[in-house]
C-alpha positions as CSV (number, residue, x, y, z in Angstrom):
1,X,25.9,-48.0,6.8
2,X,27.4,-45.4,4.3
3,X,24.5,-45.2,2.1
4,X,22.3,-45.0,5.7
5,X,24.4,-41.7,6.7
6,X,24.1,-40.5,3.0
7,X,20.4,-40.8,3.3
8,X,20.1,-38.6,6.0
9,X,22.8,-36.1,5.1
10,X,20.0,-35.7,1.9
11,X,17.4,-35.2,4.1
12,X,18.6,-33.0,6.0
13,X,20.0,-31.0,3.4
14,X,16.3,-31.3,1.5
15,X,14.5,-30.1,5.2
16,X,17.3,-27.2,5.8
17,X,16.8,-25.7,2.0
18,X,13.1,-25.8,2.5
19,X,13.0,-24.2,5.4
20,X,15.3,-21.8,4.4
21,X,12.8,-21.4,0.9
22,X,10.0,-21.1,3.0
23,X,11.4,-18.5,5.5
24,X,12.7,-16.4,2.4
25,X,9.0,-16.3,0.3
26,X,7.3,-15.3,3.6
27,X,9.6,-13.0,4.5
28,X,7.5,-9.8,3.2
29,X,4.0,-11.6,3.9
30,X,4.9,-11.5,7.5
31,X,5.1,-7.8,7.4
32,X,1.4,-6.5,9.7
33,X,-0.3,-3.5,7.2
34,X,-1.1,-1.1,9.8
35,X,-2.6,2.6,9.7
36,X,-1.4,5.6,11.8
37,X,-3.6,5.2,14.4
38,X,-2.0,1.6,14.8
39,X,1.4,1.9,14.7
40,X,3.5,1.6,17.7
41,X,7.4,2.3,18.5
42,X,8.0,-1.8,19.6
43,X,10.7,-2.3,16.4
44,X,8.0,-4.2,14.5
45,X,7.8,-3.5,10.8
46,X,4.8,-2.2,9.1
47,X,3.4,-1.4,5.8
48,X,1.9,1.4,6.3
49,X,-1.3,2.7,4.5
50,X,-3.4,5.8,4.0
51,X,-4.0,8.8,2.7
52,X,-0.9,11.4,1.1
53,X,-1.9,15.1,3.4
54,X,-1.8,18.2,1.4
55,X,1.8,19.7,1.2
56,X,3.8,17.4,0.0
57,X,6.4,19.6,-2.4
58,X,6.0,19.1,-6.3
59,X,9.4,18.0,-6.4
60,X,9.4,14.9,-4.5
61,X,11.3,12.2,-6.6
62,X,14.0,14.5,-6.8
63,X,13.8,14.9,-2.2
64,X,13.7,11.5,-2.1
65,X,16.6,10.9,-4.1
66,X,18.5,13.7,-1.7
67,X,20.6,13.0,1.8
68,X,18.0,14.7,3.1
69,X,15.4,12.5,2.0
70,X,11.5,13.5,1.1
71,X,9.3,13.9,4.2
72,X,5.5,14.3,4.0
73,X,2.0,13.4,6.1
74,X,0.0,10.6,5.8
75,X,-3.4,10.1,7.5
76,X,-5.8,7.8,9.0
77,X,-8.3,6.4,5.6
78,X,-11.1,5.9,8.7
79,X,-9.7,8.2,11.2
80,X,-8.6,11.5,9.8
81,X,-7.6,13.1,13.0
82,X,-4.5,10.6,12.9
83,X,-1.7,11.6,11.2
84,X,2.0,10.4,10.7
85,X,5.3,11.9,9.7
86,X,6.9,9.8,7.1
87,X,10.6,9.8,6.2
88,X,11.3,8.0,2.7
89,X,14.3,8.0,0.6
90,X,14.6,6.2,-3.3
91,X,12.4,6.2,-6.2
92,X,8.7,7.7,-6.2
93,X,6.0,6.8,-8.0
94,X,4.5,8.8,-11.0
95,X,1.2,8.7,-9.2
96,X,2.0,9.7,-5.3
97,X,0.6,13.1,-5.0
98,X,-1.4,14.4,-1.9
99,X,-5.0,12.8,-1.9
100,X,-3.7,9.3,-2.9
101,X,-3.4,6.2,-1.2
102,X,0.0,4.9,-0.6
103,X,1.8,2.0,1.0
104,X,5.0,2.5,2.3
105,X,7.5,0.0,4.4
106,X,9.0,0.5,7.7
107,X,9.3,1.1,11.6
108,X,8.1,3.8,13.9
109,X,11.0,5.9,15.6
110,X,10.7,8.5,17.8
111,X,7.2,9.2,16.4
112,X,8.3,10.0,12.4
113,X,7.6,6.7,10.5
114,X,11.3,6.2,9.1
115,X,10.6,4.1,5.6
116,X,12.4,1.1,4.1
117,X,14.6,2.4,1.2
118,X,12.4,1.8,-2.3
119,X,9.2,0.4,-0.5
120,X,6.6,3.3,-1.5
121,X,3.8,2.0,-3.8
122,X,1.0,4.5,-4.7
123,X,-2.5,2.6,-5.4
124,X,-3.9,3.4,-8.5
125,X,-7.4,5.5,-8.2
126,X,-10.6,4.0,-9.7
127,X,-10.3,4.0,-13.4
128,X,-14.0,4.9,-14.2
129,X,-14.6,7.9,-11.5
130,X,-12.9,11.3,-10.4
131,X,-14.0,10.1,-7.2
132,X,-12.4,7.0,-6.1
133,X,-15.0,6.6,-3.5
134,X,-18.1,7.1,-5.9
135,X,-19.7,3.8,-7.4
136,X,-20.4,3.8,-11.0
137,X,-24.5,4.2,-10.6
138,X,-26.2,5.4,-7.5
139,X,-27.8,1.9,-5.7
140,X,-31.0,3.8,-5.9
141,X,-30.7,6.6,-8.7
142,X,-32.7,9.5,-8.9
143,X,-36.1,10.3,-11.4
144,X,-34.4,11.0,-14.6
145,X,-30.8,9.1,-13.9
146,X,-29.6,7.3,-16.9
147,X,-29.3,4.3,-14.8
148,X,-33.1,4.6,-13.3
149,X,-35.3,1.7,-13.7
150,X,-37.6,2.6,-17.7
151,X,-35.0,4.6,-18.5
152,X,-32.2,4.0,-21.1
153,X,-28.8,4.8,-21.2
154,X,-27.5,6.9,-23.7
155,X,-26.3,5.0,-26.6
156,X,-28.0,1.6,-25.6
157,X,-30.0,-0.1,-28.2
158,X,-32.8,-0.1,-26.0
159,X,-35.0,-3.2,-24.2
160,X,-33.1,-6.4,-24.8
């Protein structure tokens, strides 16, 4: 009988710290990403993502590390006539600027987006463009585009 109540003191033990695992890896997966024109003032918690609008101050690690906190605009990526307040305090990435695409943690209150502490990420541009929305080569290039069919790029070896 002892090693029968053991067993299930184990096992419950075993179900209790998985669940509790579990609940604790989803915890920030469960989070809906939303953009302005989604968000709604019901308590949940969003990531929110789009686009940093012009006049944001140069100095904005050292706003969000004030009382005050940094406040700045960020708009709809597919609707641009939708635009949010956000209210962030912590650390600010090297690359958040207006123009760039950021991510930022939190809950809609009284229409300002009021942000987790620390939870602003700015994505990284493309790499290979100044446009981030420009692909490399043009799907159907120009006459005389380095990437046109019969024509070689510069510095290539030629025909292969």
């Amino acid at each position: 009988m002892k090693s029968r109540a053991r067993f299930i003191v184990a096992i419950a033990l075993a179900v209790g710290l998985g669940g509790w695992l579990a609940w604790t890896s989803f915890g920030g997966a469960l989070e809906t990403y939303a953009s302005p024109g989604e968000l709604a003032a019901d308590g949940t918690t969003y990531r929110l993502n789009g686009i940093v609008q012009p006049g944001v101050t140069s100095d904005a690690a050292g706003r969000a590390q004030s009382e005050a906190g940094l406040t700045f605009d960020v708009r709809d990526k597919d609707n641009p006539g939708k635009v949010v307040r956000v209210q962030y305090s912590g650390t600010v990435p090297d690359t958040f600027r207006a123009g760039r695409e950021i991510v930022v943690t939190g809950k809609l209150e009284n229409g300002t987006f009021v942000a987790e502490r620390n939870s602003l990420v700015a994505l990284c541009p493309s790499k290979f463009t100044d446009d981030p929305n420009q692909t490399l080569a043009p799907a159907n290039p120009p006459p005389g585009h380095p990437s046109a069919p019969g024509k070689a790029m510069p510095g290539a070896a030629g025909p292969v």
